[in-house]
VEXTIDO-914993 format. One record per residue (C-alpha): chain; residue number from 1; y, x, z; residue in one letter. Coordinates in Angstrom, 3 decimals. Last residue first. Example, Ala and Ser with C-alpha at 12.3 -4.5 7.8 and 13.67 -1.06 7.14 Angstrom:
REM VEXTIDO-914993
  chain  resi     north      east        up  resn
      A     2    -1.060    13.670     7.140     S
      A     1    -4.500    12.300     7.800     A
//
This chain:
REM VEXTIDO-914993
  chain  resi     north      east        up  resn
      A   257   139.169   129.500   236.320     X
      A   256   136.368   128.095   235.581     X
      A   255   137.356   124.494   234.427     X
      A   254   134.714   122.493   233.400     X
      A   253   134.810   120.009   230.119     X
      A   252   135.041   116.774   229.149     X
      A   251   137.346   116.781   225.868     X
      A   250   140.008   114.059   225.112     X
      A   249   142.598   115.418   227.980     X
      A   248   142.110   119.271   226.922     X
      A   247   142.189   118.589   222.968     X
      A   246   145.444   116.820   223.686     X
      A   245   146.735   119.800   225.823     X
      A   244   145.635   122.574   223.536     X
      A   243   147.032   120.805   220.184     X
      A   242   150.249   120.570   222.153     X
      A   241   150.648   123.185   222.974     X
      A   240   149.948   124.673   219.341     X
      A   239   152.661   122.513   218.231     X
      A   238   155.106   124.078   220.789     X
      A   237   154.080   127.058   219.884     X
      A   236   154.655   126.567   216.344     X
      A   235   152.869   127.636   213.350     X
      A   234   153.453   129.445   210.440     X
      A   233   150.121   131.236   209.519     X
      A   232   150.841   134.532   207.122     X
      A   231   148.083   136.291   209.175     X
      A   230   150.223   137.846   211.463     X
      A   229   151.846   134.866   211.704     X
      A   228   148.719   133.513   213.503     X
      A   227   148.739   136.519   215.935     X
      A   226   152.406   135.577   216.953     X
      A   225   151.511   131.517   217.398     X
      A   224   148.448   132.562   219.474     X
      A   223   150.449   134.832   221.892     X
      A   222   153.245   132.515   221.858     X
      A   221   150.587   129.695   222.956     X
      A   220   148.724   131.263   225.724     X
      A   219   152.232   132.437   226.807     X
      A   218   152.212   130.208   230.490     X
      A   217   154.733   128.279   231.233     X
      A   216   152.519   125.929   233.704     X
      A   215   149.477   126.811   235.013     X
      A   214   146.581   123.603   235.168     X
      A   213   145.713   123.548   231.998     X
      A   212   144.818   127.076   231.329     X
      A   211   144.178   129.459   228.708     X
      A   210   142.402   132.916   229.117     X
      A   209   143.499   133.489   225.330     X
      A   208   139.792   134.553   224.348     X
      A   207   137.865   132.240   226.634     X
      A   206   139.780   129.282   227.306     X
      A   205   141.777   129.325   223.741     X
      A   204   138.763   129.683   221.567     X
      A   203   136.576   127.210   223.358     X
      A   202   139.480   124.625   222.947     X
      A   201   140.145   124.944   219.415     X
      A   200   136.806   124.674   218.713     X
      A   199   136.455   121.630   221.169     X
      A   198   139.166   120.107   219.831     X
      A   197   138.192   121.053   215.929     X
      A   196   134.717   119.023   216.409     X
      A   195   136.468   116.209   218.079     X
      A   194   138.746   115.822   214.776     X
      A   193   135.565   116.074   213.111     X
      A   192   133.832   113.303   214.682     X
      A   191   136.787   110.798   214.722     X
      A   190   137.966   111.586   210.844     X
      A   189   141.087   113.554   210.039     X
      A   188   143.367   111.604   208.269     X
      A   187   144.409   113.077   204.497     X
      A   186   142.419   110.063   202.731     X
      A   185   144.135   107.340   205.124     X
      A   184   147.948   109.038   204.598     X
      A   183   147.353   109.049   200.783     X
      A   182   146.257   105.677   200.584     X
      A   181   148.496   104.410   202.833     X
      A   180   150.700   106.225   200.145     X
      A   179   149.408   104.699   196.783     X
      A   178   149.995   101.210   198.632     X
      A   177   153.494   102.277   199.422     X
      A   176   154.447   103.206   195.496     X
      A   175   152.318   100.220   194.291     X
      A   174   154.873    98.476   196.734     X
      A   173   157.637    99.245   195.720     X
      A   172   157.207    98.940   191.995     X
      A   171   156.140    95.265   192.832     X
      A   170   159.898    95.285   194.509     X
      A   169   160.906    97.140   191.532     X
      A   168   159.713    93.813   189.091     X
      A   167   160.512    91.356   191.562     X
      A   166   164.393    92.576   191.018     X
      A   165   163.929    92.576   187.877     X
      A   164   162.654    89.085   187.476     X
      A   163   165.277    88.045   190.054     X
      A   162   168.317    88.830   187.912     X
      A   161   166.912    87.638   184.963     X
      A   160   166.131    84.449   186.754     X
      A   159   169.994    84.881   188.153     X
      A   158   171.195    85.289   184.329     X
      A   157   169.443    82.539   183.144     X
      A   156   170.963    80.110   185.687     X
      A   155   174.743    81.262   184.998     X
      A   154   173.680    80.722   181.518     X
      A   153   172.792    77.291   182.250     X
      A   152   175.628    76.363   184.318     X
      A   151   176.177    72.638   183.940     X
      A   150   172.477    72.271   183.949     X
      A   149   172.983    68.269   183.335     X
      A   148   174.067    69.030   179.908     X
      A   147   170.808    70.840   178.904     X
      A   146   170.973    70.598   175.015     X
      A   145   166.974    69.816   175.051     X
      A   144   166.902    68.206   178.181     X
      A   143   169.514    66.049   177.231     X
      A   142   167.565    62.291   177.770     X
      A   141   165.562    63.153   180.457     X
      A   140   167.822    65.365   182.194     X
      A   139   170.164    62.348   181.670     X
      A   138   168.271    60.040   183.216     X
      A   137   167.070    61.949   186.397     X
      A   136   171.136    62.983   186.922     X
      A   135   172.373    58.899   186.368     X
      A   134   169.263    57.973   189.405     X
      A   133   170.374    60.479   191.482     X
      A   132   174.006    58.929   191.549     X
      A   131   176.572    61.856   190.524     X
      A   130   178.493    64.508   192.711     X
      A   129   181.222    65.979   190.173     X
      A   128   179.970    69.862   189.710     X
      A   127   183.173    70.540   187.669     X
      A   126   180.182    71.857   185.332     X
      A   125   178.340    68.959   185.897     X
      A   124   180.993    66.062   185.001     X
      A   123   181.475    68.091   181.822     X
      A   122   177.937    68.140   180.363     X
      A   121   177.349    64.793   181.547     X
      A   120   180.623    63.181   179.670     X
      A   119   179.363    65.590   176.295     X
      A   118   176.294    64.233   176.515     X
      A   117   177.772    60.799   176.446     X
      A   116   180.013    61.187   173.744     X
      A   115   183.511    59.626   174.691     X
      A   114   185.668    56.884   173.955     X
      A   113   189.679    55.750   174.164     X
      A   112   190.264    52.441   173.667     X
      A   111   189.134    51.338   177.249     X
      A   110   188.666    47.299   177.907     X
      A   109   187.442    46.932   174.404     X
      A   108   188.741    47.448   170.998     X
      A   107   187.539    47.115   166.933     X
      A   106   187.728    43.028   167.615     X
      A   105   183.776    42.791   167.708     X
      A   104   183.615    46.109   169.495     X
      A   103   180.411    48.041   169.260     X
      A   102   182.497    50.664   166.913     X
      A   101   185.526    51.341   169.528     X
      A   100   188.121    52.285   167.534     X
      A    99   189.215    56.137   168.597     X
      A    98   190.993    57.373   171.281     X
      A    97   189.101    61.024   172.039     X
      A    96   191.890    62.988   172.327     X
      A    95   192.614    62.042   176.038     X
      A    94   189.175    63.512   177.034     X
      A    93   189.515    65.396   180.709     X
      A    92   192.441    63.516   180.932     X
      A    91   190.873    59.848   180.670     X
      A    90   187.851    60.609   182.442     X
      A    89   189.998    61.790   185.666     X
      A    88   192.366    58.467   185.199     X
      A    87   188.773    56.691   185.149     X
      A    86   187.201    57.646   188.617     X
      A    85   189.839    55.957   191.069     X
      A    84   190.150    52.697   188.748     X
      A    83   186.576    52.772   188.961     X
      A    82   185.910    52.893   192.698     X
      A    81   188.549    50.338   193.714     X
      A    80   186.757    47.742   191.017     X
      A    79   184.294    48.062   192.672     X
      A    78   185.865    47.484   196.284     X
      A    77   187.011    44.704   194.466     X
      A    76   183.960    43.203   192.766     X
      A    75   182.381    43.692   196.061     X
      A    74   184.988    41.466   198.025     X
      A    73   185.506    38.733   195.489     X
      A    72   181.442    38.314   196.106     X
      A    71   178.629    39.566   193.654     X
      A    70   177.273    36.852   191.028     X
      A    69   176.691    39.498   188.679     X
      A    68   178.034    37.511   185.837     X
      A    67   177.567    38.629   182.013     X
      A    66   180.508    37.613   179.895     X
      A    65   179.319    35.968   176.924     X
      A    64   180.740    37.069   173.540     X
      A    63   183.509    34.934   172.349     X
      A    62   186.123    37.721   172.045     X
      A    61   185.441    39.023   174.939     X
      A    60   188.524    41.321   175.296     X
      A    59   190.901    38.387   174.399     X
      A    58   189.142    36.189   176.102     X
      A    57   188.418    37.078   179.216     X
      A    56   192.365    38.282   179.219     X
      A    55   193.208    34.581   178.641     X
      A    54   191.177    33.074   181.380     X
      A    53   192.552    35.135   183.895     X
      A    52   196.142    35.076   182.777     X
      A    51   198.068    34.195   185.950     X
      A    50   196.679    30.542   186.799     X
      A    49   193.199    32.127   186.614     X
      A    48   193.667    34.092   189.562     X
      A    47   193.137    38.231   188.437     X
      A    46   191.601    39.904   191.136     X
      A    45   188.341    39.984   189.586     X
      A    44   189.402    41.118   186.150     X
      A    43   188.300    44.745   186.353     X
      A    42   184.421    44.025   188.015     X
      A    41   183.932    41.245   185.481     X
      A    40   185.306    42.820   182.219     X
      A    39   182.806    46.317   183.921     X
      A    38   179.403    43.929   184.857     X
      A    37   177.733    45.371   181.933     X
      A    36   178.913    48.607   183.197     X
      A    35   176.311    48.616   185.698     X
      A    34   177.673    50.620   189.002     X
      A    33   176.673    53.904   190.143     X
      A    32   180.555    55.000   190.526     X
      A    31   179.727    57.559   187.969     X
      A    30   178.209    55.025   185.013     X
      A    29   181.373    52.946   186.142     X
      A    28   183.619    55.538   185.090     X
      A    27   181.690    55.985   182.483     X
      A    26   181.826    52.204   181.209     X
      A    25   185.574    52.088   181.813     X
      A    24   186.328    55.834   179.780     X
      A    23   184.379    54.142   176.939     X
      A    22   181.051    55.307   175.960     X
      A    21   180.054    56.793   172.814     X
      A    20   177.020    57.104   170.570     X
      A    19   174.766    54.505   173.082     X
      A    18   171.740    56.003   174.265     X
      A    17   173.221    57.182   177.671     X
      A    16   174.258    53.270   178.656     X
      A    15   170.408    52.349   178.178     X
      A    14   169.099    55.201   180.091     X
      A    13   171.866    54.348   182.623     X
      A    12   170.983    51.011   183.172     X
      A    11   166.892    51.769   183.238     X
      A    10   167.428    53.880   186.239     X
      A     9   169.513    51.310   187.864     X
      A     8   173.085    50.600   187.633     X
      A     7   174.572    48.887   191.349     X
      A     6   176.698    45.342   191.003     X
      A     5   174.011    43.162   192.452     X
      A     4   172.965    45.753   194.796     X
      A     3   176.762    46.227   196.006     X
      A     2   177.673    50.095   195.289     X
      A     1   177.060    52.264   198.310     X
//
């Protein structure tokens, strides 16, 4: 985690996005989650002053006043570790983009070569490069309307395409499966009747088929089967059995034979 004195905040990167073009240093920094205000600071911090310190200040400064985060030696170079491991990929993802630097008071800064912001975010998403929360929230709110942060938004499109059809025949579905329980509860026989038919069924079968419960592998229901086909009635025995034996268990009645 970047030093607190060193790390960008919400408000950093909104003001960092704004700008036309950012150097290769500043984005780098931008993606470390450090304030590029702090950048001439952060790269010069292992420089003693006997070797060219003060001369590189001013060369790149020009005059201007360095801003001072007051972090240690330590943080600025574990900073300074961070950017110099995040700029070469900057650099060749946009190596044609070395132009003057316009916010430059000597036309250069630490990083000749600059790049569009939107089109940094744009890139740095679709290589899906993992970015401080706070550098995501600003740039959605800054390129919502050309969607950089997206990465993929035709990928994203094409799933919520994907899943509106898909609802669509699962709501299919289940109109088709509602109109069925339907179906099935309209065609089911109710209590009373089905009791009705039993004991119909029943009467019929004791008295004109002789049929019995209690005597096994008898041809009550061949017999009844064979008469109903001779009426154009396709029913199984077996079905008819058990008919008789369901109608037998749910009925109270008297055997007499």
């Amino acid at each position: 985690m970047p030093s607190e004195k060193l790390k960008a905040t919400r408000q950093t990167y909104l003001r960092y996005l704004k700008l036309s073009v950012l150097t290769h240093g500043q984005a780098a920094s931008l993606f470390a989650g450090l304030n590029p205000e702090f950048l001439l600071e952060i790269i010069l911090a292992d420089k003693p002053k006997h070797q060219g310190w003060i001369d590189d200040l001013r060369e790149f400064s020009e005059g201007t006043k360095v801003s001072k985060s007051g972090a240690a030696p330590s943080e600025l170079l574990e900073a300074k570790e961070k950017i110099e491991g995040l700029r070469p990929y900057i650099a060749l993802q946009f190596p044609g983009r070395a132009v003057p630097n316009p916010r430059s008071t000597t036309g250069r800064s630490l990083d000749d070569a600059v790049v569009s912001p939107v089109e940094l975010m744009r890139w740095a998403n679709e290589i899906e490069l993992e970015l401080p929360e706070e550098l995501q929230s600003a740039s959605v709110k800054l390129f919502s309307h050309s969607n950089p942060v997206a990465g993929h938004s035709d990928d994203l499109k094409a799933k919520l395409e994907a899943l509106k059809a898909e609802n669509a025949e699962l709501t299919r579905q289940i109109a088709r499966l509602e109109k069925k329980v339907t179906q099935l509860k309209n065609d089911e026989i109710q209590p009373k009747t089905k009791i009705s038919l039993q004991k119909m069924l029943l009467a019929m079968a004791v008295t004109k088929y002789r049929w019995n419960p209690k005597v096994q592998r008898q041809h009550v229901a061949r017999s009844i089967e064979g008469h109903a086909l001779g009426l154009g009635i396709q029913i199984s025995s077996k079905t008819i059995n058990q008919h008789l034996e369901e109608a037998s268990n749910a009925i109270s009645w008297e055997n007499t034979n």
